[in-house]
N, C-alpha and C positions, 0 to 999 in steps of 0.2 A: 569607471564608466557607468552610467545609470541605465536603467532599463528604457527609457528613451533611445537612446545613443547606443547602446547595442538593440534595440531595433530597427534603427537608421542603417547601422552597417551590418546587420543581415538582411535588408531592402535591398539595397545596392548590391549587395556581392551578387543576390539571387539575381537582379536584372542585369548585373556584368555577363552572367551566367547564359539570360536568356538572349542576349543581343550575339555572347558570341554563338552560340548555338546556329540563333539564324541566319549571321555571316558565314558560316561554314556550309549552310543548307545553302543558299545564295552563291557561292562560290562554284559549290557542286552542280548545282543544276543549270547555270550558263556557261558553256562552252569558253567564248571570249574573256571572262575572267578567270576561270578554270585555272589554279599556280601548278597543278601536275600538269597539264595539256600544255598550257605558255612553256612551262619549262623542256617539254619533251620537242617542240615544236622550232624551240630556240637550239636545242642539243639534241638533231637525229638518230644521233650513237646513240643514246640512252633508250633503253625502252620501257615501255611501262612496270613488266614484270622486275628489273632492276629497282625500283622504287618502290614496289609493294615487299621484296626480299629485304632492304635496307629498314622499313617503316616493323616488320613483322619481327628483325633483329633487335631493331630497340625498344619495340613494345614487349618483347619477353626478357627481355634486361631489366626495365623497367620492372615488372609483375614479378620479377623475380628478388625483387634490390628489395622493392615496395612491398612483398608478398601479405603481410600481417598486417600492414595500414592501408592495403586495400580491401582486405579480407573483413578485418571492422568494417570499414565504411561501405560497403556492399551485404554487410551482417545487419546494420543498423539500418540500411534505406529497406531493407525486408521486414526489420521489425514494426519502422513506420506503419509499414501496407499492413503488417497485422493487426495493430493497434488501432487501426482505422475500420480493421472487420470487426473486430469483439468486442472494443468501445465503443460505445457512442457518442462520448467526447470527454478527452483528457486537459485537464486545464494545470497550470503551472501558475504558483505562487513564489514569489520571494527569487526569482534567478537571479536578482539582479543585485544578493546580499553574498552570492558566490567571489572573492578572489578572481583576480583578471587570470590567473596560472597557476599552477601546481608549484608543489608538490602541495597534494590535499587527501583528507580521509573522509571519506560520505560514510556518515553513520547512520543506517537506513532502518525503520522499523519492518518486519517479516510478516506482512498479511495477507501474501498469497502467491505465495511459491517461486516461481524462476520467474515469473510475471515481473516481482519486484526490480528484479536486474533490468529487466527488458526495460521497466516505467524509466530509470535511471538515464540508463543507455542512452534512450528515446528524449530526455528532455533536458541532458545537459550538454553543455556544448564543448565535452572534453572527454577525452576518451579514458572510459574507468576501466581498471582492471577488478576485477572480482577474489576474494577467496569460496570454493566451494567445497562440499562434504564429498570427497573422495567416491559414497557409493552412489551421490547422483552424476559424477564425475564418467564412472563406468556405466550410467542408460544408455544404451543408443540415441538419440536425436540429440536429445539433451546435451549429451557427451560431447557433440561433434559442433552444437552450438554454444559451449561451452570454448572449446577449444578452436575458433574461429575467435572467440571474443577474448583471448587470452585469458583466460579465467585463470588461479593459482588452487589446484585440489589441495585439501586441508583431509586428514585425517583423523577421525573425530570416534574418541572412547564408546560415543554411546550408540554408535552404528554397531561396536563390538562388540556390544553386551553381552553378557551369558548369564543365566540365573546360577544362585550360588548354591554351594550344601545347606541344608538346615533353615532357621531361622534366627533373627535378633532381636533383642531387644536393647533400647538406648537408653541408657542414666543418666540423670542431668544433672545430678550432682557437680558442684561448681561448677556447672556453664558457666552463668551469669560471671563469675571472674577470670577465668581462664579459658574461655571459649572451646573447651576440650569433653568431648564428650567419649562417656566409657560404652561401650558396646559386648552387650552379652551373647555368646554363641549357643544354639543348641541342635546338636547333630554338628554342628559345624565343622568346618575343615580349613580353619582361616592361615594355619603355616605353608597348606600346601596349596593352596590359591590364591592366598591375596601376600603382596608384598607392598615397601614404604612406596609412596606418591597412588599406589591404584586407588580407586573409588567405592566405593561402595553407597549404592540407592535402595531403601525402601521400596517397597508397591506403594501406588497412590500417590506419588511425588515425582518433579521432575529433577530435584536435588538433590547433587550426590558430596559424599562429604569424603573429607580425601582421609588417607592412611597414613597413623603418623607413625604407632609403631602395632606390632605384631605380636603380643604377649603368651601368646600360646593358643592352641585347635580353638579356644572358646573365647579368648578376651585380645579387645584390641581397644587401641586407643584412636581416636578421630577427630580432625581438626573440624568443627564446626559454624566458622567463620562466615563461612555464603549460605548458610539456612537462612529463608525465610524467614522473618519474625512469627507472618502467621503462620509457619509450620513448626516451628519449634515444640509447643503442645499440640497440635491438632495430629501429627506424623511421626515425628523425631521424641515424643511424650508419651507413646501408648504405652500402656504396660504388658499389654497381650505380647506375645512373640508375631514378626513378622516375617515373609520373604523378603528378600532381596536380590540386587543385580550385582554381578559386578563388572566395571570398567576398568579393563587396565592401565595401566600409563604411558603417555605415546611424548615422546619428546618431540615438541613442534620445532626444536631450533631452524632447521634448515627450511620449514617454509616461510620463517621469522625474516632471514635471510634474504629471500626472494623478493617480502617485502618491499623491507631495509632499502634493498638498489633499486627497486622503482619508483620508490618516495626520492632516493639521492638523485636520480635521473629528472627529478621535474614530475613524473607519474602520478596518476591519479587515482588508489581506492577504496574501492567500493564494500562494504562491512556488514554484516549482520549479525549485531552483538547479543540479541534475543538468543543465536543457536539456529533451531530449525523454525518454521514457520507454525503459523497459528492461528486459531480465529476468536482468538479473544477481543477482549473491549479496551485492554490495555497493555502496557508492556510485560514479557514475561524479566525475569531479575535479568539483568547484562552480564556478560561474561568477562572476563578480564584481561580475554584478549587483545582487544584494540586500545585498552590503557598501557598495556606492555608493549607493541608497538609504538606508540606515539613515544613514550620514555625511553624506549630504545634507539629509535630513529633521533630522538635530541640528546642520547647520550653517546651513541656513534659519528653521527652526521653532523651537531650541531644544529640538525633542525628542528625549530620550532614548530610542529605539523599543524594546521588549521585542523580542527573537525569539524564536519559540518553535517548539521543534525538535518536528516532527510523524512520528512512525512509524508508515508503512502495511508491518502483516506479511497479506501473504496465504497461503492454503492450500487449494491447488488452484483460483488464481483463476482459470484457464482454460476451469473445468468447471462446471457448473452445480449449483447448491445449495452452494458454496465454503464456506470459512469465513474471516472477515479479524480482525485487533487491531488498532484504533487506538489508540497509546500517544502521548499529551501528555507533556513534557519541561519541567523548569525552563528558565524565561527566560533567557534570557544578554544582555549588555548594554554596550554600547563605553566603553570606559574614557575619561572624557573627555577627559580628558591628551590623547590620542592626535588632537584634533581641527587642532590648530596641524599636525601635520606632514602631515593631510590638506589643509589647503587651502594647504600650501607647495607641493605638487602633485610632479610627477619621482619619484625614487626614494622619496622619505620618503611620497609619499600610495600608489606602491603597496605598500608594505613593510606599511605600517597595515591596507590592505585585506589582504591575503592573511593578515595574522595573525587579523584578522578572520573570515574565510573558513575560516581550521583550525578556529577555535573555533567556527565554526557547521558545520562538517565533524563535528568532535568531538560536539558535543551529539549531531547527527543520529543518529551512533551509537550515540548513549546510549539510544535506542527504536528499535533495531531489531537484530538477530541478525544480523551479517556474517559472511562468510567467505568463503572465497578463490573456492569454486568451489561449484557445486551438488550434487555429489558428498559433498564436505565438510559442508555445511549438514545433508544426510542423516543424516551419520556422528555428527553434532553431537546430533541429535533422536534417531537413536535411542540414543545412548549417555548421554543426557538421561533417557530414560522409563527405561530400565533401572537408572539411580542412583539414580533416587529411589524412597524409601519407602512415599510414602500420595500420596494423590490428593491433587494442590496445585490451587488456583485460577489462574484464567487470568493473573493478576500474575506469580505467584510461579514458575510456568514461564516466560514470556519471561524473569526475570531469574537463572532456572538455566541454560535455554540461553546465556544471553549469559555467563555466567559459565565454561561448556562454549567455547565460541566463542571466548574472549578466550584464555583456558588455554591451549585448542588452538594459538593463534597465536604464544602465550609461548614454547609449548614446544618447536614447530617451530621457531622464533628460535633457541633455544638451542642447538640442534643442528644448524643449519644447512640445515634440512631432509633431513638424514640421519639419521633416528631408528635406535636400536638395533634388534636382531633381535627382543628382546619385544615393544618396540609396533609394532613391525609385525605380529607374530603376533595379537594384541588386533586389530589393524585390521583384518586378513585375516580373521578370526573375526566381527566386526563386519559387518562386508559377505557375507560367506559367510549370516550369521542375512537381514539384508533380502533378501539373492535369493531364500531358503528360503520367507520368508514371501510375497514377489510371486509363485513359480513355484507356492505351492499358492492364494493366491490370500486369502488371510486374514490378520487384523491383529494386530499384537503384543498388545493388550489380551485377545484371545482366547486368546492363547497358555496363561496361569496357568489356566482353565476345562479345557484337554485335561488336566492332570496329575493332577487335584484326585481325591485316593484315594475309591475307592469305603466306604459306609459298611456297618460290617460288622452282621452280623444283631445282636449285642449292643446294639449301642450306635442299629442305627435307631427311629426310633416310627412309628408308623401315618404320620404329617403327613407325613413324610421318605419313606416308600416312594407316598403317594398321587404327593408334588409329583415325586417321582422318575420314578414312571410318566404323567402326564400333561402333563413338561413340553413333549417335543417333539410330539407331538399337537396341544398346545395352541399352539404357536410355526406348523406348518403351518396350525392353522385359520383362526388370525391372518390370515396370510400371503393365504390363499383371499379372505378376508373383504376386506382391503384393496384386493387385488387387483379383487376384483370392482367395490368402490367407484370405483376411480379406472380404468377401465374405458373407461367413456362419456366423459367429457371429455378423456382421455388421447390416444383415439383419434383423437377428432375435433375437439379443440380444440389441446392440447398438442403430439402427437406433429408434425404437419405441418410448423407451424413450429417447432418443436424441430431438425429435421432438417433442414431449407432453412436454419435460422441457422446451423447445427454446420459445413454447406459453406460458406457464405458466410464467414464469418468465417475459415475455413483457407486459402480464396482470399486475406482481407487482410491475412492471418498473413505465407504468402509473399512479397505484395506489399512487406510493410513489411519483411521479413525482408532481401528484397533490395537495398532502396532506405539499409537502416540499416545503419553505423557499428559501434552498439556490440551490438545485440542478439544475445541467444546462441542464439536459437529462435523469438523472435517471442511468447512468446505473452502477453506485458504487453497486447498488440492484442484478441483478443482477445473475452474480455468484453465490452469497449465495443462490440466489428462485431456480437455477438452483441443486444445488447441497442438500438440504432442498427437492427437489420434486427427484430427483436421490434415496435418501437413502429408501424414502419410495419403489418409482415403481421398483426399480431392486430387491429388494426380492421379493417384490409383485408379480413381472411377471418370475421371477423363479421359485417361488409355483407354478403357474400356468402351467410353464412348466412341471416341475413335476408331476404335477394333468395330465394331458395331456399324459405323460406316460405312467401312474399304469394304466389309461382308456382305452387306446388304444393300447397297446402292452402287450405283454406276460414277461419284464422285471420281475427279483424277485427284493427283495425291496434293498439288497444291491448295484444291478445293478442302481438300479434308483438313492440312493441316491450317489452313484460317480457319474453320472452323473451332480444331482444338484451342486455336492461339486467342479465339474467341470467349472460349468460356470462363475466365476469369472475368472482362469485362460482365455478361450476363450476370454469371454469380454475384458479383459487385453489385451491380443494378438491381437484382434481386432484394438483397440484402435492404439498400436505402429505400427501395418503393416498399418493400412490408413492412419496416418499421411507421412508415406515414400511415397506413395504412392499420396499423397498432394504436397511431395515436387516433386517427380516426374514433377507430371501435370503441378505445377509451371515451373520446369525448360524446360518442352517442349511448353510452350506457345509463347515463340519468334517463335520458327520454326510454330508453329500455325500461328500466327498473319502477319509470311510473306507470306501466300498463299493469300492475299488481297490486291493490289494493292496498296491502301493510306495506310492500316499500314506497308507497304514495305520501305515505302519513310519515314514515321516517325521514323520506326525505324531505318533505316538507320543515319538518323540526329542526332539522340539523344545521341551518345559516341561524334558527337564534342559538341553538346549544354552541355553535361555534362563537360567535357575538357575546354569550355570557362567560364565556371561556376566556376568551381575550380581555376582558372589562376582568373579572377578576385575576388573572395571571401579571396584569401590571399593575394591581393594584395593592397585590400582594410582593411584588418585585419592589416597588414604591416602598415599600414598610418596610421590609428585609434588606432592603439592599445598601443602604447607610452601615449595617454591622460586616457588611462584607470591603468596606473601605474604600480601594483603588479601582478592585475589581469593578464596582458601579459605578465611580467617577471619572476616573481616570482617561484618557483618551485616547494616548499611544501606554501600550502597556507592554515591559520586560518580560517576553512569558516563561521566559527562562528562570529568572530572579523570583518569578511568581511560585513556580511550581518547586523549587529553590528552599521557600519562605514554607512553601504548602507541606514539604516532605518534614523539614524540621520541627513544625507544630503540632502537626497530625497526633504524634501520642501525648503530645500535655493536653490535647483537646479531649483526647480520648479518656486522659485521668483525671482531669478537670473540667467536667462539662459546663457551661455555662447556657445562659437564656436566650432566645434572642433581642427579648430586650435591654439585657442585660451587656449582648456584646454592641445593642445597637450605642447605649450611652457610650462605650470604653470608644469608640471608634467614630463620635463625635469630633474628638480632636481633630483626624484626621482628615474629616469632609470639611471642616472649616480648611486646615488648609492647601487641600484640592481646591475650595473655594475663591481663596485668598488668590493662589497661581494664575486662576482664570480670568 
């Protein structure tokens, strides 16, 4: 079915929906057609109480049979309504690359905590079940909305951590042929702590390497196989002695299990093979969980499980009114070949998983916009808006960034990340334009509106000098107008908790910031503390209102409680009139910013600094982008296959750097026959 045709028939069900709705409101409200009234009127013996006992019988049979698929489906029409306060708008790519039914695995990326499940939940149209970490499993709210959404708690080594005796050091002594690294103890206590399968992690790493054997209080031996490449010297290479953690060994089979029978059932889930969340710019290494399922499930079951790679892009998820993409990815699918050397088990069943594992790495990035650093990503977006021409749809930008992104990482490869003097001059120009625009405080789209030439007496009409003279007047009255509106609920509904959550959440921002590994700032955390401390203080402080009320006014109780039943509505309201009201402010801040002398003159400059930005950013795209092959030509592009291609050349590029006009020749062939195709 294509995303037309399941648009068609979510129209129609919704308007089956609304018709019956109003034939029921219709039925109720006249008497003469009334089928409880006709009936009672036709059969005196019955009385009315008799039909509400009967209706009251089967609707708690029902709630009882249906307990958990109504409990979802009244879980998720709530998470809508949140989604719609804390977003500002959630857009969906690719649903329509989703399997018509289950059994299916969403392999999702972790950028911002239980939000992720929620983004999920919210935009696919199958009910997922979750696995999650056992100690968010035990928060209060969390927990309970957890367990309404059938989540499956996972128990996980590195919630358990304990720091060890002593320190170590790692010899790498035949790594490179035997992936075994020797581990030196000192103070150590390694017989009577650690035994075969525990972990043990360095400080400074999120990698733990597992325990092969146990040599005595000082020496062990350690299977080395999921280090990092870049950590293998920079952590696992020091020579100094380090601390460490350690994690012990938890046998997953029986949530393995739980799986198992919901993928055999038809079931649908939902994965986060990162581990825990993050606010990186890319993926953290996948875990080997969800490879073990998928070959377990087609070595049990016989089934072949789809994965499907899920991109969560956010923007400005930390802040309230955000904006997010969910991007859906082609399925990808275990070669069955491959299933004899999984269950021969030792080197041949992990070698299958881990290639497994790239290629569900690979997809991952096929929805969503990586790069090295956050810095990067910036330089990405905006050398993104400035190459292109006309206003593209929400698709067609993620797959220009990612096109920006892939480029950029080719082309650092190529030069070993010693780029020549021009593009660095380009990059220093680039980043000199976003400080420009953060230090006056306005956004690149506003930039082309400073330049825009005045129109000369010839050539204005009446229209053009009215809209000319009344437009800022009319953007201020706006402004007054919105203002006013979202006023009263702002103050006294919005603002209080708006700002006890803004603290609360920067308290759990820290807390997790501390406690974590991998995170670069904390603030994937977050939204969720934000919206976790919401659900409680807005009824909270409703009651309160309420209480407030019955105390001090003469209201009777129905009066009060419309009132209560009121203040979501308000809040609501609130909400969408101060955001216009935001944008307002936004757009009157040039005319702000020119009652200053020095921001007069900056911003005057800044439509040609932007205008020479663009003239050079495609002109240099133009020259460079022949050695980047597909990526530039190409049309519809495999971004799976791409990032595929990108992971397996990455280190000849790195040990063989080439030119760029060096790779532009070698990749001549190919532009001819990109050319030739078209």
């Amino acid at each position: 079915m294509t995303g037309a045709d399941k648009n068609l028939s979510n129209n129609i069900d919704f308007t089956k929906t609304q018709l019956a709705v109003l034939l029921g409101i219709l039925f109720l409200a006249v008497d003469q057609i009334n089928p409880v009234k006709i009936f009672i009127h036709v059969f005196p013996a019955v009385a009315p109480w008799h039909i509400a006992v009967v209706c009251i019988a089967l609707g708690t049979y029902i709630w009882i049979s249906e307990f958990k698929e109504l409990l979802y489906f009244s879980t998720k029409i709530f998470f809508h309504s949140i989604l719609s306060i804390f977003f500002r708008d959630v857009e969906i790519i690719g649903r329509d690359k989703l399997p018509r039914h289950g059994p299916m695995i969403f392999s999702i990326n972790h950028a911002n905590q239980f939000m992720d499940a929620v983004m999920v939940v919210c935009t696919s149209q199958f009910k997922v079940s979750y696995l999650m970490a056992e100690a968010s499993w035990k928060r209060r709210i969390i927990g309970d909305i957890a367990w309404a959404l059938d989540v499956v708690p996972v128990k996980r080594a590195q919630d358990a951590a304990k720091p060890g005796t002593g320190k170590v050091v790692f010899s790498k002594q035949d790594f490179e042929n035997t992936k075994v690294l020797s581990v030196q103890g000192y103070d150590t206590k390694f017989t009577e702590q650690l035994g075969k399968k525990d972990k043990i992690r360095p400080n400074g790493t999120a990698a733990a390497v597992k325990v092969t054997e146990v040599v005595d209080d000082s020496t062990l031996l350690v299977d080395g196989t999921d280090i990092p490449e870049e950590e293998v010297d920079s952590i696992f290479g020091r020579e100094e002695p380090v601390a460490f953690d350690i994690l012990k060994h938890i046998d997953q089979k029986i949530v393995y299990e739980k799986v198992l029978d919901r993928l055999a059932d038809g079931g649908c889930v939902g994965i986060f093979p990162e581990g825990g969340s993050h606010d990186r710019t890319d993926l953290l290494p996948l875990k080997v969980g969800v490879a073990l399922i998928a070959y377990s499930a087609l070595e049990k079951d016989g089934l072949n499980v789809p994965i499907v790679p899920v991109g969560l892009n956010y923007f400005r998820s930390h802040r309230w009114r955000g904006r997010a993409v969910v991007e859906y990815g082609e399925p990808i699918y275990i070669d069955p070949s491959t299933l004899n050397s999984y269950k021969a088990g030792g080197a041949e069943k992990r070698e299958v998983c881990s290639n497994l594992i790239d290629r569900i790495a690979d997809s991952m990035r096929s929805v969503i916009v990586s790069a090295p650093d956050y810095d990067s990503l910036q330089l990405i977006h905006t050398a993104r808006r400035l190459y292109q021409r006309r206003g593209l749809e929400t698709a067609e930008k993620q797959e220009l960034a990612r096109r920006f992104a892939e480029g950029y990482k080719q082309l650092m490869l190529m030069v070993k990340g010693d780029p020549p003097e021009a593009w660095k001059d380009l990059q220093r120009r680039l980043v000199e334009y976003q400080q420009e625009l953060r230090d006056l405080g306005i956004r690149d789209y506003q930039v082309p509106a400073l330049g825009r030439e005045k129109i000369t007496p010839s050539e204005a009409t009446e229209g053009d000098e009215i809209l000319k003279e009344i437009r800022l007047p009319y953007q201020i009255v706006h402004l007054l107008i919105v203002l006013a509106l979202a006023a009263v609920p702002t103050l006294l509904i919005n603002l209080p908790v708006g700002l006890l959550a803004g603290i609360y959440s920067e308290k759990r921002r820290k807390k997790a910031l501390a406690k974590s590994k991998v995170k670069v700032r904390g603030f994937d955390v977050m939204m969720t503390e934000k919206i976790v401390f919401c659900l409680v203080a807005i009824p909270s402080l409703w009651i309160f209102y309420g209480v407030l009320l019955a105390t001090f006014t003469d209201f009777d109780g129905p009066t009060i409680a419309l009132c209560i039943l009121s203040f979501p509505l308000f809040a609501y309201t609130g909400i969408i009139v101060s955001e216009a009201g935001m944008v307002d402010i936004k757009d009157l801040r040039p005319y702000y910013m020119r009652l200053f002398p020095s921001s007069r003159r900056r911003l005057k400059a800044l439509p040609q600094m932007r205008k020479d930005l663009q003239v050079d950013i495609r002109a240099f795209i133009k020259k460079v982008g022949p050695a980047l092959g597909e990526i530039y030509f190409g049309k519809v592009l495999d971004w799976a296959q791409i990032q595929e291609k990108s992971r397996k050349s990455s280190f000849q590029f790195v040990k063989h750097p080439v030119s760029p006009d060096q790779a532009a020749k070698e990749a001549e062939a190919v532009a001819d026959e990109v050319k030739k195709e078209k």
